[in-house]
PAVOBA-857468 format. One record per atom (N, C-alpha, C, O): residue in one letter; x, y, z. Coordinates in steps of 0.1 Angstrom, whole numbers, plus 5000, padded with zeros to 4 digits. Layout:
BEGIN
aXYZ ...
END
This chain:
BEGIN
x500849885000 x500050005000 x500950135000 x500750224992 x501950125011 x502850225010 x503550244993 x503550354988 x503950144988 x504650184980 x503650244965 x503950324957 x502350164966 x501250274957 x500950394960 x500450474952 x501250434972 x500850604972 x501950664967 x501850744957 x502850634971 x504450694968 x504750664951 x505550734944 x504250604948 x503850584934 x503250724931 x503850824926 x502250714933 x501150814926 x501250974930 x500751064925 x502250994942 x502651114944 x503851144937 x504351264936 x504551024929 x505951074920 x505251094907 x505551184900 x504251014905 x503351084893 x502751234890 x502751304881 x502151224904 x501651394900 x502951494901 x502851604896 x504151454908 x505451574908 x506051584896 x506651684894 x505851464886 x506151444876 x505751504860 x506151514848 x504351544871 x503551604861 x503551744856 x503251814865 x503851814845 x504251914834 x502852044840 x501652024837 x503152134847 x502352234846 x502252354836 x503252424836 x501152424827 x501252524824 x501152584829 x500452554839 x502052764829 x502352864835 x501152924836 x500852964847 x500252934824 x499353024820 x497852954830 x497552974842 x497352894823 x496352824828 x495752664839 x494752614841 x497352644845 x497452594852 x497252464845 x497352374854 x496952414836 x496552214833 x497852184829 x498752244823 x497752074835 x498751954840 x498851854827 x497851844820 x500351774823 x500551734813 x501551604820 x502451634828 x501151464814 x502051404818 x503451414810 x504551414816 x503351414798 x504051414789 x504551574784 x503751654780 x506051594787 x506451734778 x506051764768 x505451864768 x506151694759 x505751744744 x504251724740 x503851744729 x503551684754 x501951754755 x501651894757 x500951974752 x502651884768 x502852074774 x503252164760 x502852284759 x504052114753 x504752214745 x503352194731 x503252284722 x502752094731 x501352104721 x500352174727 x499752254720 x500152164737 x499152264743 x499752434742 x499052524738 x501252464744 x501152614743 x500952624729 x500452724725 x501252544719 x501052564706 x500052624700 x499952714691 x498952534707 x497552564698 x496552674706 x495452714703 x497752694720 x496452794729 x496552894724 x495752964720 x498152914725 x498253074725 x497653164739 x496753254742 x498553104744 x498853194759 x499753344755 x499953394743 x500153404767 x500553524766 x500153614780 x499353574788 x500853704780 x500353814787 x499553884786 x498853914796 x499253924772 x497954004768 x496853924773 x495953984769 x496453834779 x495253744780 x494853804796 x495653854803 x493353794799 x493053824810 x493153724819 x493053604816 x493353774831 x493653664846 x493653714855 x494153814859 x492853624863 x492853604880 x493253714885 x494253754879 x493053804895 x494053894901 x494953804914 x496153824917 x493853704920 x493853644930 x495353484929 x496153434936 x494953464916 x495853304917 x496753304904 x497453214901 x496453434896 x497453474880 x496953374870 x497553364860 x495753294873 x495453204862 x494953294849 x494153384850 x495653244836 x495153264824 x493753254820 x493353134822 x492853334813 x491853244810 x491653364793 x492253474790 x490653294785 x490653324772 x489553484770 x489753544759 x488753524779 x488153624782 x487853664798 x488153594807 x487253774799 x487353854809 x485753774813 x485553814824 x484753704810 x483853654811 x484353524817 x483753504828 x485153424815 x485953334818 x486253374830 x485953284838 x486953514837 x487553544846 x486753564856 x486853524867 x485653624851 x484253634862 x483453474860 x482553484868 x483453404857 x482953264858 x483953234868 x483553234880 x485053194866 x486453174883 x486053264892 x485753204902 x485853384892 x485853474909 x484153444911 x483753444922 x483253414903 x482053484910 x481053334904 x480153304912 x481253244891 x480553194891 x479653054896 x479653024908 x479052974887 x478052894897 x479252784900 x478852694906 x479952784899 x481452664908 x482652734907 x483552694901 x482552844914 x484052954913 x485352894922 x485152804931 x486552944918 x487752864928 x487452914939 x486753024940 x487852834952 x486952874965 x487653054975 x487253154980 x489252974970 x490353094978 x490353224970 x490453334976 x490153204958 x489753364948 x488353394950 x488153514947 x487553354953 x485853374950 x486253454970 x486253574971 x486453404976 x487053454988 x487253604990 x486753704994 x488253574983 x489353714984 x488953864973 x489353984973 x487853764963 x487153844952 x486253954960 x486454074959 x485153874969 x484353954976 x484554014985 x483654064992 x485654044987 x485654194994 x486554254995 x486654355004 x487654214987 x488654344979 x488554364963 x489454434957 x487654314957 x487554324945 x486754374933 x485754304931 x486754454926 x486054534915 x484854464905 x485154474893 x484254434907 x482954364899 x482654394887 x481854354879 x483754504888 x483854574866 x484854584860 x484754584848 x486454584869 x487554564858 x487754404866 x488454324860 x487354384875 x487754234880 x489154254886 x489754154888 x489654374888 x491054394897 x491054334911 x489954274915 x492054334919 x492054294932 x492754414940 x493854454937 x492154474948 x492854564955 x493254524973 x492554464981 x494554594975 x495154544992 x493654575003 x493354505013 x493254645000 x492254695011 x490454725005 x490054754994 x489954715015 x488454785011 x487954925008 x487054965002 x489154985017 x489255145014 x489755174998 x489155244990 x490955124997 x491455144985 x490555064975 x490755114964 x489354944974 x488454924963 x487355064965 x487155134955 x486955094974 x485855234976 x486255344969 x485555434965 x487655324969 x488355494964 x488155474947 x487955554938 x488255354944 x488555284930 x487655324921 x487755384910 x486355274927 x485055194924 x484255374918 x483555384907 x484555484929 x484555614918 x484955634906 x484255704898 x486055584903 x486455614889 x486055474879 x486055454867 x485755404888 x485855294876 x484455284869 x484155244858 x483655334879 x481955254875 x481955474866 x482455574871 x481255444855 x481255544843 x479355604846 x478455524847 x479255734847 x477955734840 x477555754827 x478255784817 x476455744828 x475955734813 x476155864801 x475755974806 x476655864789 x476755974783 x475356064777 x474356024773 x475656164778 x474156244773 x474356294759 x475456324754 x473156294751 x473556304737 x473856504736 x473156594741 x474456524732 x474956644724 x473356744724 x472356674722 x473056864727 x472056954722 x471756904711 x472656874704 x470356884705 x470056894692 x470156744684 x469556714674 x470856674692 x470756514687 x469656444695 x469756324694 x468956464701 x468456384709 x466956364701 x466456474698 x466456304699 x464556254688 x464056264698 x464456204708 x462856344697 x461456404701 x460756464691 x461256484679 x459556494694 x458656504685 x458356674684 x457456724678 x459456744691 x459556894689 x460656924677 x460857034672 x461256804674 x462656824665 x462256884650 x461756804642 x462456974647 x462257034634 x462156964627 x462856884632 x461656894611 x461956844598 x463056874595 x463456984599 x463856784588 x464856824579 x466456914585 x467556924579 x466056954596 x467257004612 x467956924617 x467656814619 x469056974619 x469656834632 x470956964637 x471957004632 x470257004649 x470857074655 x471657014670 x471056944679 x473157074669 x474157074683 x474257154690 x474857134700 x473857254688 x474157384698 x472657474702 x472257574695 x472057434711 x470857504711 x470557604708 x469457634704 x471957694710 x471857834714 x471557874699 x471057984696 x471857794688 x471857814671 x470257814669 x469357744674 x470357944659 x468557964655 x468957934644 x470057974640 x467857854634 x467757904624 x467357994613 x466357964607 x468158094610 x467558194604 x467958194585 x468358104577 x467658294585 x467758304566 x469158314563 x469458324551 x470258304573 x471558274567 x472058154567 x472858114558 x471458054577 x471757924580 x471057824562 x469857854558 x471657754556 x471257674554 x469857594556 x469557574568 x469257554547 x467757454555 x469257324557 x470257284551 x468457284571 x469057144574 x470357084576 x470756974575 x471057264580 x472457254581 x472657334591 x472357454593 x473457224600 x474157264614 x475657284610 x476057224600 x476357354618 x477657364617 x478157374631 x477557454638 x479357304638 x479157274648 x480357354651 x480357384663 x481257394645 x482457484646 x481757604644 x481757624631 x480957734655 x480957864654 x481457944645 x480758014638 x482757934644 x483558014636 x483057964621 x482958064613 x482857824617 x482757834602 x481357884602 x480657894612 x481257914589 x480658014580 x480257874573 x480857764572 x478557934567 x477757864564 x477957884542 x477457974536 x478457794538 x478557824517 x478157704513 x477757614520 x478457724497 x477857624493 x478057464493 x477457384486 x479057444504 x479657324503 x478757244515 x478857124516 x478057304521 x477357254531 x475957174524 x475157224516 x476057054530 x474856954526 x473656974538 x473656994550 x472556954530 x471356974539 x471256854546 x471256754539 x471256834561 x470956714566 x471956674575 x471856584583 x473556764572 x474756684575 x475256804588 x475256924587 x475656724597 x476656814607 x478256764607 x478656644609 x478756844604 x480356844603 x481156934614 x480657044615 x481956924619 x482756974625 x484556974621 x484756854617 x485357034621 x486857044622 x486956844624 x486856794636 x487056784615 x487556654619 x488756614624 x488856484625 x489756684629 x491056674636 x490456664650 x489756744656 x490856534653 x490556514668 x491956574677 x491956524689 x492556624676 x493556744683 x494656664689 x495556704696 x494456524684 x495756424691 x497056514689 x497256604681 x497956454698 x499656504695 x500356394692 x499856284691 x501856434689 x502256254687 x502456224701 x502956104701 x502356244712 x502156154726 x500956054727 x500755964735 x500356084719 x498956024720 x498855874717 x498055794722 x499755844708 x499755764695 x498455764685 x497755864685 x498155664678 x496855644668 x495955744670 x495255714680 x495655884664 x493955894665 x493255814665 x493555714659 x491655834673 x491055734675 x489255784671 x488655874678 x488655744664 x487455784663 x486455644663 x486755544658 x485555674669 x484055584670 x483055624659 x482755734653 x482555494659 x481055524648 x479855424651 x480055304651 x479055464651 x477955414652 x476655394642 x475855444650 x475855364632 x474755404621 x473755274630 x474055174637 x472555344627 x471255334633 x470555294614 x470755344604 x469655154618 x469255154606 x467455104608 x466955064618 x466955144591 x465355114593 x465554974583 x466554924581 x464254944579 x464054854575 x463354874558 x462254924555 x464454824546 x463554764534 x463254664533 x463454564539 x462454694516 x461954534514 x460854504519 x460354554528 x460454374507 x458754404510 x458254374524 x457054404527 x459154314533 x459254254546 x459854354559 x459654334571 x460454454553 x460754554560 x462654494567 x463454564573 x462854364562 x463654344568 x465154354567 x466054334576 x465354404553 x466454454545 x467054574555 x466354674557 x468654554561 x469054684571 x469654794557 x470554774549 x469054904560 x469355034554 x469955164565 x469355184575 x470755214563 x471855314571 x470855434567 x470555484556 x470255494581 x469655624586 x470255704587 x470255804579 x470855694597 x471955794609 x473255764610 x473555654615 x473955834607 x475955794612 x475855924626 x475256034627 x476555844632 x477555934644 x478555884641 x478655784635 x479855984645 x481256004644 x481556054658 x480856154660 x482656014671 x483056114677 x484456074675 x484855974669 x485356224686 x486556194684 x486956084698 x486056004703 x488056094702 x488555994713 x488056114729 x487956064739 x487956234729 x487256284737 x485656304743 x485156344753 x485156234729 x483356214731 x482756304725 x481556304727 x483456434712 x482756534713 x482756464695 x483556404688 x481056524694 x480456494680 x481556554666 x481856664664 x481756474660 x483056544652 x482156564631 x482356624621 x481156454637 x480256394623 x478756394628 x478756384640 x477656394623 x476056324627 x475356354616 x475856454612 x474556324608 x473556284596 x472756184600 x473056094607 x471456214593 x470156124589 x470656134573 x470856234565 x470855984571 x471055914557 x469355924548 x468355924555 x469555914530 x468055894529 x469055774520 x470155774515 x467955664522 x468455514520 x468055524501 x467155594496 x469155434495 x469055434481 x467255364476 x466555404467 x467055284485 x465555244484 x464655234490 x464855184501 x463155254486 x462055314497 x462555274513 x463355184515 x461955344522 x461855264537 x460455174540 x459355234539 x460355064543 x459455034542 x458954994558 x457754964559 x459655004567 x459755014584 x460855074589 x462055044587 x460455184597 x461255274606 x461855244618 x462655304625 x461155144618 x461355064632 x461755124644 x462755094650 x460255274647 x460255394656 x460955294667 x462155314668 x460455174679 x460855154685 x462555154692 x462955184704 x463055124682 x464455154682 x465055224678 x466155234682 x464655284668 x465655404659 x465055504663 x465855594665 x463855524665 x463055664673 x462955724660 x461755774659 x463255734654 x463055774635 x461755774626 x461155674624 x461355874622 x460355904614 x460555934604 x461755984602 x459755934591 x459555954581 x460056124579 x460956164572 x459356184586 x459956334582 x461456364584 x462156454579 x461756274592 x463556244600 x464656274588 x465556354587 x464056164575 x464956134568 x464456194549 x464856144539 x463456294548 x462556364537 x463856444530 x464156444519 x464356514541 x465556624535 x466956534537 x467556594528 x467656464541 x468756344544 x469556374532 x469156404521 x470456354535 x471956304530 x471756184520 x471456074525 x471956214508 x472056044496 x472856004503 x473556084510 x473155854504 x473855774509 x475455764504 x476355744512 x475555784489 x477255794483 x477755914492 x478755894498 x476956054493 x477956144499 x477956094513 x479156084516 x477356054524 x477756014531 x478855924531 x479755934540 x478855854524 x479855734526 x481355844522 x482255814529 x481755944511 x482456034507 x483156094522 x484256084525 x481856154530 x482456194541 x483056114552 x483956164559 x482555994553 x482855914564 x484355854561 x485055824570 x484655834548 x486055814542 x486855914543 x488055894546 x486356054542 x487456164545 x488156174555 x489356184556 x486456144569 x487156144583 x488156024587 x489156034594 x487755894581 x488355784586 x490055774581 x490955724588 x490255824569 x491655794562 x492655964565 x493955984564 x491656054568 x492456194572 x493556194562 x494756204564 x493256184557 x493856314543 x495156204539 x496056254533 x495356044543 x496555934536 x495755874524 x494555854522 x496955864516 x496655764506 x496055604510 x496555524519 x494955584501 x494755444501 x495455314507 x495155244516 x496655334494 x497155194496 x498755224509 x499355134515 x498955334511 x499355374525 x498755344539 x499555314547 x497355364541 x496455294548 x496255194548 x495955154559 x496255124541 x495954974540 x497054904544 x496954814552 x498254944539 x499454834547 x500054924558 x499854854568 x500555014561 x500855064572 x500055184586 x500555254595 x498955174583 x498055304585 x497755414584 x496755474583 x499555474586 x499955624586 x498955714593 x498555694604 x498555824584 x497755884593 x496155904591 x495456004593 x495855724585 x494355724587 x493955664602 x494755604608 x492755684607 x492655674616 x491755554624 x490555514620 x492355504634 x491655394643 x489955424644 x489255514649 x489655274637 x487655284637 x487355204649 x487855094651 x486555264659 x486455204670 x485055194669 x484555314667 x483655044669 x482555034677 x482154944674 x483054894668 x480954854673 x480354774679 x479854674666 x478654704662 x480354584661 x479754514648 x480154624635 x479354674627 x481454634635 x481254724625 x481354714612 x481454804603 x481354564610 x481454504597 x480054524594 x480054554582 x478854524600 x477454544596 x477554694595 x477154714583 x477754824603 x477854914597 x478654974584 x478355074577 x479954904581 x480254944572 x479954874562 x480354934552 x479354774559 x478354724549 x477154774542 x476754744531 x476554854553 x475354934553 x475955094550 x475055174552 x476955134548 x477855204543 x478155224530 x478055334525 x478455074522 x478455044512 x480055084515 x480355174507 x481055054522 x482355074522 x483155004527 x482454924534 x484754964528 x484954854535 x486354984539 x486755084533 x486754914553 x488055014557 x489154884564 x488754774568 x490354934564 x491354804567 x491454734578 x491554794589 x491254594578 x491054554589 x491954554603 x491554514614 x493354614601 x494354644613 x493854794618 x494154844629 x492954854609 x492755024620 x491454964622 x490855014613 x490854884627 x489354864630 x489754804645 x490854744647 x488754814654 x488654784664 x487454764669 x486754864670 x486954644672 x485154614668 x485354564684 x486254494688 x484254624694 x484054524707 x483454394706 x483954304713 x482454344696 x481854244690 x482654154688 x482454034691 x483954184681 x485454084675 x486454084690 x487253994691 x486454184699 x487754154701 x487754014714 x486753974720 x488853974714 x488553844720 x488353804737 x487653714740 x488853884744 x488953914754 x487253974763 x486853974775 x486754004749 x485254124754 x484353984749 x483153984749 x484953864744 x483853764737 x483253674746 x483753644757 x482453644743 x481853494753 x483353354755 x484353374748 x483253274762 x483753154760 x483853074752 x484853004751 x482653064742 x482553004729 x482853114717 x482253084706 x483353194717 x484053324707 x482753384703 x482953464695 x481553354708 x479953444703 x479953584711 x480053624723 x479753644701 x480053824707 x479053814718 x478053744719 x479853954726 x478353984736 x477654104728 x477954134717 x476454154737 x475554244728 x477054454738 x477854484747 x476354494728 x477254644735 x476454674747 x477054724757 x474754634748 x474154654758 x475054584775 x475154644785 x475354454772 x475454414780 x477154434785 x477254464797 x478354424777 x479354514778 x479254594785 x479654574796 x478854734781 x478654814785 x478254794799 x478854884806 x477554724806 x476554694819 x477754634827 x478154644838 x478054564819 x479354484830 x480654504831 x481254434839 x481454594822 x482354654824 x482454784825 x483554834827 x481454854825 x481655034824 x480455044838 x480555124848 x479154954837 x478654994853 x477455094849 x476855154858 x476955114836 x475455154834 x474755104823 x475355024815 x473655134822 x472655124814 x473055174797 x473655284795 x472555084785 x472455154774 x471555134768 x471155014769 x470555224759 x469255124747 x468255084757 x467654984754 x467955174770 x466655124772 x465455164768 x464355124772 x465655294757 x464655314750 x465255284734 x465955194730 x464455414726 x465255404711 x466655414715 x467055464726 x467355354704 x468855324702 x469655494697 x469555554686 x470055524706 x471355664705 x472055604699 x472455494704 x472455654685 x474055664679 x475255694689 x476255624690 x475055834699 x475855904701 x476255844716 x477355874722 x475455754720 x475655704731 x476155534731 x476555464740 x475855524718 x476455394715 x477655404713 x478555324718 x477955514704 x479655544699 x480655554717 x481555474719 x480355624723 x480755684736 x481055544739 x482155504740 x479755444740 x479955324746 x481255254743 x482055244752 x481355204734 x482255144728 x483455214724 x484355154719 x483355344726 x484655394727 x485455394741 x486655374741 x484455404753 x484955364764 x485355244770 x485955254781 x485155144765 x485155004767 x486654934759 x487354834762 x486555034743 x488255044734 x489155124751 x489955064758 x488855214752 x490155304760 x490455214774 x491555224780 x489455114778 x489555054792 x490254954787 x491454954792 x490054824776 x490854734771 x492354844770 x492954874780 x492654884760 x493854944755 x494555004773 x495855004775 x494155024778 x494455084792 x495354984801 x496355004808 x494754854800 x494954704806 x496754724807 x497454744797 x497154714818 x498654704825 x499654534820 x500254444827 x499454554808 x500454354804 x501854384809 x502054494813 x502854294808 x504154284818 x504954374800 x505654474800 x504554314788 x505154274779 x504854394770 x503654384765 x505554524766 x505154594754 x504854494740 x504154554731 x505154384738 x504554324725 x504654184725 x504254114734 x505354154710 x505053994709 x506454024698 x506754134693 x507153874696 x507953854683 x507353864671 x506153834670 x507953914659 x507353984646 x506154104648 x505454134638 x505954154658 x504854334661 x505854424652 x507054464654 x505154464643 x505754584638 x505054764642 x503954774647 x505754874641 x505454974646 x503754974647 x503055014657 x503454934638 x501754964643 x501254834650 x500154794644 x501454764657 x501654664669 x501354524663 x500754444670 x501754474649 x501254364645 x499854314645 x498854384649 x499654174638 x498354154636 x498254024638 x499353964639 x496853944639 x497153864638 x497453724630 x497253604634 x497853794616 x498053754605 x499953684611 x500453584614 x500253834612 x501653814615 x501853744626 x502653654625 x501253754638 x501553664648 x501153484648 x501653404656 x500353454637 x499953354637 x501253264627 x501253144627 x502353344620 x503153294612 x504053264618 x504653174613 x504553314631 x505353304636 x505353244647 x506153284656 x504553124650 x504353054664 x505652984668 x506352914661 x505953034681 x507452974681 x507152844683 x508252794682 x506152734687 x506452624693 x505952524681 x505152424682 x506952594668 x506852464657 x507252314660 x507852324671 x507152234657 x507452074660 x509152064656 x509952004662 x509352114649 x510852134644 x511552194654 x512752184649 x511552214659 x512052314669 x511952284682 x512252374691 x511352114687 x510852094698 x512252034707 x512452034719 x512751984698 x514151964706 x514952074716 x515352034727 x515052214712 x515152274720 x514552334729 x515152364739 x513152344727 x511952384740 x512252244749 x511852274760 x512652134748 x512852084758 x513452084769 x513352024779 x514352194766 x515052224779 x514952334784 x515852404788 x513752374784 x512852534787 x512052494797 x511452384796 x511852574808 x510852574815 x509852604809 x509652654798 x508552554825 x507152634820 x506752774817 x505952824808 x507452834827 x507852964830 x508153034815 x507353114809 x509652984811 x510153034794 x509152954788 x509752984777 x508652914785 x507852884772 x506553004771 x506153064760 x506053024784 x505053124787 x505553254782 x504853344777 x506653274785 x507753404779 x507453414767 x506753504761 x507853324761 x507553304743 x506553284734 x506453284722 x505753254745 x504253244735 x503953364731 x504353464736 x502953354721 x502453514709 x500953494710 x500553374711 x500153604710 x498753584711 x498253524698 x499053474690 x497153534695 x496453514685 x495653634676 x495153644665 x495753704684 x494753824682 x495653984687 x496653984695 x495154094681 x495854224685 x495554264697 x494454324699 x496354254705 x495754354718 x496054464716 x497054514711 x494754524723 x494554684720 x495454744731 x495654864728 x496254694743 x497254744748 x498454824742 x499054914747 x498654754727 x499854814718 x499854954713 x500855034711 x498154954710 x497955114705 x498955244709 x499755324704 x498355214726 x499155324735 x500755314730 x501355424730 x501455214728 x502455174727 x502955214712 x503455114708 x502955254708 x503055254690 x503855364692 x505055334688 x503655474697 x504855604694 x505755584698 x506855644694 x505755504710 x506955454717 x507955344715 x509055324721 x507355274703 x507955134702 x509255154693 x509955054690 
END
């Protein structure tokens, strides 16, 4: 009997731990197949309580809080710990002091954006204090005072100075968007683009239009878009919008400059934005996009996006969309939720092959160090160094900040 326990305890000592996520491997070159296909890293969220890796920040609240949480973290969670970044703080004082800055209230839309049934036809006013008179444009707001109202102004469209005033300390400009859509088709169910919002990375309206859709509307779908038929009578054709939203997005770089290096087009931050820029009728590069719906970290466990509604509720700490659907507060949303990811403290400024604009995960996926060719030497690596060397799978938005510096 003695000598079967003493057995089974040289077994488990024997046994290959990952750094990251803690599972156990009898065999090395299981351990070294497992970092292969996980794609561990620092960028990944974890435990504050026990440093376990896990594949999302949903994962990490399933460990501290869920229906079979680890017992000594679920512990230590409830009453030094943040219930919206999932931090761990020394004291309860110091989570109370936290928990001010961390929990966000709600954004208010801009003067003049907000739908009611007082809102002029064919208007879309930001500045209350603005009348419209016989110099103004019909249906034209101008949100920079100083400009002057000529012929370049479209009825329906609010523009502002599109320089979001970044410096190079800043790194990447960063702008949000949001479009709100009705319904064609003889079903109503065809999504057609209404409304674009634009803000800059400070929250202030930089862009806003009621789109008129290339073909009839056949549901408004008041419920959530809050949108009426008179909303969209005077509107913006849909090609010039899409003209403007490319101005703001690429800021004055070439094309094919944008597309492989970014230069000085600019970071698209919000929420499914493959469906808004479809309903756009445009496509923008997929290394300046930053979708909360894609990124992996903000995903379910099974890689199925969460909704912005709920995001929003459990990482920032309010309410969104409990009536009609705000552009302006959706943008805000998901722009704050980009600046809290990108914010996240990793040990590691990057990964092997990151180039100045922080790699992708095109590039990171080419370069997995833990080829089979190569296994001869990871064998004489710890758990520890292998965890060193692992590359994500995906771009963390940590890098952004990191870009002017790199």
């Amino acid at each position: 009997m003695m000598f079967h326990i003493d057995l089974k305890l040289l077994t488990h000592l024997n046994r290959h731990k990952c750094s990251a996520c803690y599972k156990q491997y009898k065999k090395w070159e299981h351990l070294i197949e497992h970092m292969r296909v996980s794609y561990h890293s620092f960028h990944e969220p974890k435990c504050g309580v026990c440093k376990k890796h896990c594949k999302s920040w949903e994962s990490v609240r399933e460990h501290l809080t869920g229906p079979l949480p680890k017992g000594q973290c679920a512990n230590i969670f409830s009453t030094n710990g943040c219930e919206l970044c999932l931090n761990i703080f020394d004291s309860s004082n110091a989570l109370e002091m936290h928990k001010d800055s961390c929990r966000m209230t709600p954004a208010l839309s801009p003067p003049g954006m907000e739908d009611s049934d007082d809102r002029v036809p064919g208007v879309v006013a930001t500045d209350s204090s603005m009348e419209n008179d016989e110099d103004q444009v019909a249906g034209v707001v101008d949100m920079d005072s100083s400009m002057e109202n000529d012929d370049d102004h479209v009825d329906e469209m609010v523009v502002m100075d599109s320089s979001t005033g970044n410096d190079d300390d800043r790194g990447p400009e960063v702008v949000a968007m949001d479009c709100e859509m009705v319904g064609g088709g003889s079903d109503g169910s065809l999504d057609l683009c209404a409304r674009v919002c634009i803000i800059d990375e400070d929250e202030n309206v930089i862009f806003h239009s009621y789109v008129k859709p290339v073909i009839p509307v056949t549901n408004f779908r008041y419920e959530l878009t809050g949108l009426k038929e008179d909303y969209l009578e005077n509107a913006v054709p849909l090609m010039e919008i899409k003209e403007k939203v490319e101005e703001i997005l690429y800021n004055g770089e070439s094309l094919w400059k944008a597309r492989l290096k970014g230069g000085k087009a600019r970071l698209l931050v919000g929420h499914d934005l493959d469906h808004d820029l479809y309903c756009l009728k445009m496509t923008y590069p997929e290394h300046l996009i930053r979708d909360t719906a894609k990124y992996r970290p903000l995903m379910r466990t099974n890689l199925i996006s969460h909704s912005l509604k709920y995001l929003t509720r459990m990482h920032l700490g309010y309410d969104i969309q409990s009536g009609a659907h705000d552009p302006y507060e959706d943008c805000v949303a998901a722009l704050r939720l980009y600046k809290r990811m990108r914010s996240q403290p990793h040990l590691n400024g990057g990964f092997p092959g990151s180039s100045s604009s922080g790699g992708d995960v095109e590039t990171t996926s080419k370069r997995n160090p833990f080829d089979p060719s190569g296994w001869r030497d990871l064998e004489k690596m710890s758990p520890d160094d292998l965890l060193n060397m692992s590359v994500p799978d995906y771009k963390c938005w940590c890098l952004d900040s990191r870009t002017v510096n790199s």
